[in-house]
N, C-alpha and C positions, 0 to 999 in steps of 0.2 A: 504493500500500500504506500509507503513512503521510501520506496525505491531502496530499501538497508533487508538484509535477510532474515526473516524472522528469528533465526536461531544468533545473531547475534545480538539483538536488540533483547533477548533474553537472559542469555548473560552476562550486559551490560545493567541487569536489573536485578542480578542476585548478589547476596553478602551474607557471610555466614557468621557462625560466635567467632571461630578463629581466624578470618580476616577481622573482626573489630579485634579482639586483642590484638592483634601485628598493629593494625592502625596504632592506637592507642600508646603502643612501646614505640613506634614514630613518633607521637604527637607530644611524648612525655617519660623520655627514657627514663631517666631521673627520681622521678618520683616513684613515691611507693603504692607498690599496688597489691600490696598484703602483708599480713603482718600478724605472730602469734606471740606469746609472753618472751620467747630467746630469739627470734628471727624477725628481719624489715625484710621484705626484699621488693628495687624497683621492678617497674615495669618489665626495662631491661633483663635484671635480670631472671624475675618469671617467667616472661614468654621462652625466655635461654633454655630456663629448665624443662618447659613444657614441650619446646622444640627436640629434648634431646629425649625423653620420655616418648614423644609420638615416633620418634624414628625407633626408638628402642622396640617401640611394639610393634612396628611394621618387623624389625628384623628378626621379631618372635613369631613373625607371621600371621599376626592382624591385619586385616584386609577390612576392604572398605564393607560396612555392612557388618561385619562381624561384631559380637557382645564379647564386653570386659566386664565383669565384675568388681564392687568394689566393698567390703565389710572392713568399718573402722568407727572409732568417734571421729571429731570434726578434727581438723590439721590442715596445713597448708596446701599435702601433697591430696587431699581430694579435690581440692580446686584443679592442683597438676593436671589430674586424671580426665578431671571435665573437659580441659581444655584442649589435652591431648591427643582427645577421643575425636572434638570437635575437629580437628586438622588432620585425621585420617582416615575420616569418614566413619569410624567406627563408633557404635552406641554403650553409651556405659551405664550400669545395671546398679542402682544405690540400695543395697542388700539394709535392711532393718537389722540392727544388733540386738535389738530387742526380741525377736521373732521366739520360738522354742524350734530346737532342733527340726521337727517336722517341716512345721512350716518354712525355714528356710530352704528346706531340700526341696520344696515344692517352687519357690522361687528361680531357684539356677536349675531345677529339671525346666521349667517352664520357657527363660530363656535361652538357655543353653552357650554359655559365656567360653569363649576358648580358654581366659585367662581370670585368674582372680586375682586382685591385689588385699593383703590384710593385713590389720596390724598384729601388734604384738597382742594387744588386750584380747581380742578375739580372734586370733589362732584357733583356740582350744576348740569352739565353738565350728570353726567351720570342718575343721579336723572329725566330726560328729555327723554333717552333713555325706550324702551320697553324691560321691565327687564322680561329678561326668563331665567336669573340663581339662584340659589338656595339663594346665602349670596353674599354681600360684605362686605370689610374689610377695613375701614381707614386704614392710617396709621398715629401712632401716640400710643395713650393711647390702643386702640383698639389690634393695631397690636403686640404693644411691651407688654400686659398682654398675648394675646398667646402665646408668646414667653417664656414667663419667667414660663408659666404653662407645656411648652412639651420637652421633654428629648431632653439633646443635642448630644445621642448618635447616630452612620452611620447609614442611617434608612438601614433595611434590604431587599431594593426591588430589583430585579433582572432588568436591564436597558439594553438594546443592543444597538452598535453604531448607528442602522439600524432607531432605533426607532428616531420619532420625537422628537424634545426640542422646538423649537420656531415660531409659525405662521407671518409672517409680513407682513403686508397689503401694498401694492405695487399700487402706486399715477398716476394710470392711466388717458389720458388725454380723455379718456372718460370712460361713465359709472362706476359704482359701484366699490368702491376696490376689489382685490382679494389676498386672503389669500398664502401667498408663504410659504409652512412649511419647511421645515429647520430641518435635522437630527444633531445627536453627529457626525455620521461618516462627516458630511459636514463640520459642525462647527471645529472639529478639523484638517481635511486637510486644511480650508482654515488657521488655525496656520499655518501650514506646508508650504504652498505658502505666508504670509507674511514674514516668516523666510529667504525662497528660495531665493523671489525675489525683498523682502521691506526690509530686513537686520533689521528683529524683533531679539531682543537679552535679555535676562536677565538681568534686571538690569534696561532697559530702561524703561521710563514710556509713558502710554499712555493718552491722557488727552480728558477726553468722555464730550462734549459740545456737540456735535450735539444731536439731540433729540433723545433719545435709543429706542426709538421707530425704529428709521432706522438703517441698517443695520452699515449705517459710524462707529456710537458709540458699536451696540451691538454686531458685529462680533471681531470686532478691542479690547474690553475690554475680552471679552469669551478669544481670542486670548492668551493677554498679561497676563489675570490672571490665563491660564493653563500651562506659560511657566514659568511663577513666578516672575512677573515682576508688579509693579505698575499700579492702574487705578485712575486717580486724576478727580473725577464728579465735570462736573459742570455746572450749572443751566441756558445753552443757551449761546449766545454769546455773552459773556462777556470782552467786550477787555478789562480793566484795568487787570481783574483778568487772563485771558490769557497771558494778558506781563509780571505781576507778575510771572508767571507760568514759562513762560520761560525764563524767565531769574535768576531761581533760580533751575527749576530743569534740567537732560538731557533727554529729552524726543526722543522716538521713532518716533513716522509720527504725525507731525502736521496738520492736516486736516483743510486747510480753504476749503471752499468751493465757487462758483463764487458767486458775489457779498458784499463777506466777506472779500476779501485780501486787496481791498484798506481802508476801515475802521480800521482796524487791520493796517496796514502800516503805518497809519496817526496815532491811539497811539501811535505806538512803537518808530516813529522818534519823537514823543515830550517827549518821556520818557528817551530816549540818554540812552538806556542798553544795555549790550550784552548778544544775546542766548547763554546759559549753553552747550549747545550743543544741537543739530540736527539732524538723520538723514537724515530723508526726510520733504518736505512740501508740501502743498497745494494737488490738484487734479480734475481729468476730465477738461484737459488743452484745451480743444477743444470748451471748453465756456468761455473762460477766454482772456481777451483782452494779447495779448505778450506782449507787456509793463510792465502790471501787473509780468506778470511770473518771467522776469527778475528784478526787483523791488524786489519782495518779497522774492527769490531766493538768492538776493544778503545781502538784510539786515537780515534773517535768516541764512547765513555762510551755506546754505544745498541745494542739488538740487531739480526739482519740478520734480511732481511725474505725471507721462502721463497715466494717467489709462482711464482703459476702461473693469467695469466689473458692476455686477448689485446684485440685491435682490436675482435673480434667482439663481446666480454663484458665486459669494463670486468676491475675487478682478479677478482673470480671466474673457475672454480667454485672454487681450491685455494689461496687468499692467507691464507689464518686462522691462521697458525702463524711463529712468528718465533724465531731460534734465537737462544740465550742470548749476552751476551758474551765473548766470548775462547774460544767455544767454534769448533777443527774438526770439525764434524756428522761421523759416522758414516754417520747416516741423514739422509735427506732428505728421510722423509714430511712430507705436507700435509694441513694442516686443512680442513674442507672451511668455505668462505664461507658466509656467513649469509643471503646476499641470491639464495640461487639451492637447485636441484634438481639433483641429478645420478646419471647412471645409466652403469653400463659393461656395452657391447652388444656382442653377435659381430654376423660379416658379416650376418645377417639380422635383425638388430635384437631379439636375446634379449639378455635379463639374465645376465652371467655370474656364476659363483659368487667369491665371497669368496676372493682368492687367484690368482684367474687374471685376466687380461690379456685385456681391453676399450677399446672405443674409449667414450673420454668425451661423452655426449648430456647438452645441458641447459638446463633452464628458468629465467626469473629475470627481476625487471623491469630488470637493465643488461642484457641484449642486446639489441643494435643492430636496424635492421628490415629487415634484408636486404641484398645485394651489389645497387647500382646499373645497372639496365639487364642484370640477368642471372638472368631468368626459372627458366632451368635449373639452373643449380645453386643458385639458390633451393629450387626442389622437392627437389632431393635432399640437400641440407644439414639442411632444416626438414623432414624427413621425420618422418611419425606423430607432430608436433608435437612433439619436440624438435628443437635444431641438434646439429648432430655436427661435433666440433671437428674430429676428425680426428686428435687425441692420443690415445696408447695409455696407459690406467693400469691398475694396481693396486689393490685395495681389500683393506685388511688389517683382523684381525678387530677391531683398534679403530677401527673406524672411519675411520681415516686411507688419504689416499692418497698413491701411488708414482707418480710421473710415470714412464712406460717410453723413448715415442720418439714423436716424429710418425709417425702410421699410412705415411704416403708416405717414409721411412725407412727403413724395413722390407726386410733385405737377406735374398734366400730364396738358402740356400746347401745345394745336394742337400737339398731338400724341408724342410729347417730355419728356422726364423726365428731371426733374429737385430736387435736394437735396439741400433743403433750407440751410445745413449745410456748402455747398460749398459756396455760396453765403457770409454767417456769416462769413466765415475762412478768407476771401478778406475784408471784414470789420474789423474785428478785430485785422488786421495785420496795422492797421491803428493808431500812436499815441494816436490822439488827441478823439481816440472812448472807450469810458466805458463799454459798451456793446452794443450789435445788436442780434436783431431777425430777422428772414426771416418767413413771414406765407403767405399760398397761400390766394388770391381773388377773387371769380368768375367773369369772363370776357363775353363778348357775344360773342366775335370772335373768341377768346383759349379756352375755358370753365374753366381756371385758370391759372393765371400769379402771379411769386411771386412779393411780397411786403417788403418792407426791413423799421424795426423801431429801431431808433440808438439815445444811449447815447451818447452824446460831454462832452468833460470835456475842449472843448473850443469854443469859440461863432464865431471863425471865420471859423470854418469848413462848410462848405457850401454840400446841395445835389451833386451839379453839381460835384466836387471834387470827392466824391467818386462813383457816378457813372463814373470821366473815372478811378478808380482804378479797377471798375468790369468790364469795356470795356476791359481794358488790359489783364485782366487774364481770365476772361468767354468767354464761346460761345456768339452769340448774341443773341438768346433765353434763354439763364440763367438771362441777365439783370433783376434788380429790375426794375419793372414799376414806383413803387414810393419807394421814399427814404423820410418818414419822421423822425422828430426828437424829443424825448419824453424825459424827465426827468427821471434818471436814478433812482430814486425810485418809480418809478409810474409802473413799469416794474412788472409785475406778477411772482413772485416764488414761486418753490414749497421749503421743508424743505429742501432739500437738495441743494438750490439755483437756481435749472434753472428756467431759463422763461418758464411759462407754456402759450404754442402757441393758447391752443383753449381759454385762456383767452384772450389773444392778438386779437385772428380771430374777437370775440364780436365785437373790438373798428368797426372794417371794417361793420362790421355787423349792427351795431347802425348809421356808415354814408350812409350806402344803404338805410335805415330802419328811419330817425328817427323820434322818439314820435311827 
């Protein structure tokens, strides 16, 4: 059409993560682009490392396409691995340390990884797994003699945005993980949507504590370290060295997560410091007691971040809306992201009206390209070419939306729905509450009625109390049948801190049942 070959004008319009790193170590040898308690290193000399790591695996016979494994805590050398994997086409596989033996061997049967890299702390662990790849690789003496045997020069492999970088197993509340793979073209839009609508900037640093096995850390650092901005690793949640952190460096999005902010609160008011600067904090405001919010909001000098996005989507479709400081939200609508489409469908894939309660379907260049090796719920996920989260929202007439519940949530009690999460949202607007779950309990009379189990962070809170705070705002059929009261570390989380429900269903399970 415009006299140039189609195939050139094609790849004059692709960019992958590891040409923005190469850019980036042009644009800013010098500076640092990572850094843990004993080690800085520039740009310079990360991408050096990375370059001689990708060529190492090439000469171990990674090929383009091919999965690497990787089981560790957080370190410098898993960013290595990301970025190495990116430069030679090959996809790297972020094994949960947490898993039980089982389930990790279901992971690497799943992918089928040529090579694993591990550390010292988990060896033992994978030593336990049913090994069907070819080598692994310590890290340590092991990893750093490859290193210093293979060129540090851009390996030469040809990479499309299109192609896969990253598998990440995705902590379903049943059965088996499934592998979420993750392109350049994903990985890099979702930069583009932290820029848009998280006010990602150069210069600012990102501080990767969450386990990079999850997206929290491993989107958010890909992110920062192709915009040329700092990644400061660090080995879990560590609050001294997090207060340290902030209050010396200016950091981009602090990421607590629930159950993490008031731990982190309680250092940072004995340590009497002030953040360096802030943009944003915290996130997934919809598990987080409002007290907290404002609390951590206020002594961070930054507002909190109301997101609503997954493994699947990067921070889209509902991350655009961040609630002011010192404020406890009332509401908790969300804005819808910038970098996406989105629609709410009934069971047959209609459009529901403005006001009622759909399952969120959505387009966008951060979604991932599908669950690894699972055909079928491919098709029925990516159906009529949307994915369907599988979250129930809202859409109110401004536009904004209501997160409801996870659709698999959804407690039918005498022909009623019920979204345990509405339940939780009237709990948790409540002082003197740490946190609450709602999980459904079989009934003989409803065939399920929800159940409500709630942290106090004071001993005069009483059940009766906040059952009439759900009398006021529920229907009469959303009432909690029971309202008990559990110690607020006894509460089942997954890494990324929510309460995981079918650990919670057990407890109910074990008093129907017991031994």
């Amino acid at each position: 059409m415009n006299g140039i070959p189609e195939a050139l004008i094609e790849s004059s319009a692709r960019i992958t993560v590891g040409e923005l790193l190469l850019e980036q170590m042009r644009l800013r040898p010098n500076e640092i682009a990572v850094q843990d308690e004993e080690r800085r290193l520039t740009f310079d000399q990360f991408n050096m490392r990375v370059n001689r790591l990708a060529n190492a695996l090439s000469d171990a016979g990674i090929e383009h396409g091919d999965r690497i494994a990787i089981l560790s805590e957080n370190r410098i050398e898993y960013l290595e691995v990301t970025f190495a994997a990116a430069k030679v086409g090959a996809i790297f596989c972020a094994l949960n340390w947490r898993l039980a033996t089982g389930e990790l061997t279901h992971c690497i049967e799943l992918a089928t990884p040529k090579l694993v890299l591990v550390s010292d702390r988990f060896s033992g662990a994978l030593e336990g797994v049913n090994h069907t790849f070819q080598t692994s690789v310590r890290f340590g003496n092991d990893y750093e003699a490859r290193l210093a045997k293979a060129s540090a020069d851009e390996p030469g492999v040809s990479v499309d945005p299109e192609d896969g970088l990253v598998i990440i197993y995705t902590s379903g509340t049943t059965g088996l993980p499934k592998g979420a793979l993750i392109s350049h073209r994903a990985e890099i839009a979702r930069m583009q949507s932290s820029c848009i609508d998280f006010g990602l900037a150069q210069g600012d640093a990102f501080v990767a504590w969450p386990p990079m096995f999850h997206m929290a850390s491993t989107d958010q650092s890909i992110s920062a370290l192709c915009l040329g901005s700092k990644v400061i690793v660090v080995d879990g949640f560590d609050t001294e060295r997090l207060v340290d952190i902030v209050a010396s460096e200016k950091i981009w999005w602090l990421l607590l997560m629930p159950g993490t902010i008031e731990p982190f609160a309680e250092a940072w008011k004995k340590r009497n410091v002030q953040p360096r600067g802030i943009t944003v904090v915290g996130a997934m405001a919809d598990l987080v007691p409002r007290h907290q919010i404002a609390e951590i909001s206020t002594l961070m000098q930054a507002p909190y971040a109301n997101t609503f996005g997954a493994t699947e989507t990067g921070l889209p479709p509902a991350s655009a809306s961040l609630i002011p400081i010192g404020i406890a939200p009332s509401s908790l609508s969300k804005g819808q992201s910038a970098m996406c489409r989105c629609r709410l469908v009934d069971s047959e894939d209609k459009d529901v009206p403005v006001g009622a309660v759909g399952e969120l379907a959505m387009r966008g260049p951060t979604l991932f390209s599908g669950y690894w090796n699972a055909p079928d719920t491919n098709k029925e996920d990516f159906r009529g070419g949307w994915f369907h989260m599988g979250d129930a929202f809202r859409r109110n007439s401004d536009g904004t939306l209501d997160f409801v519940d996870r659709v698999k949530y959804l407690i039918k009690s005498g022909g009623e729905n019920i979204y345990p999460a509405e339940i939780e949202q009237v709990l948790l607007k409540e002082p003197r509450v740490d946190d609450a779950v709602v999980v459904r309990a079989p009934d003989a009379h409803w065939g399920e009625v929800p159940v409500a189990f709630v942290a106090a962070n004071d001993s005069s809170l009483t059940a009766e109390h906040l059952a009439g705070l759900c009398r006021n705002a529920l229907a009469g059929y959303k009432q909690p049948k029971q309202i008990r009261f559990v110690a607020l570390d006894d509460l089942p989380r997954s890494t990324t801190g929510k309460i995981q429900r079918h650990e919670v269903e057990k407890w109910l399970l074990a008093d129907a049942h017991p031994s």
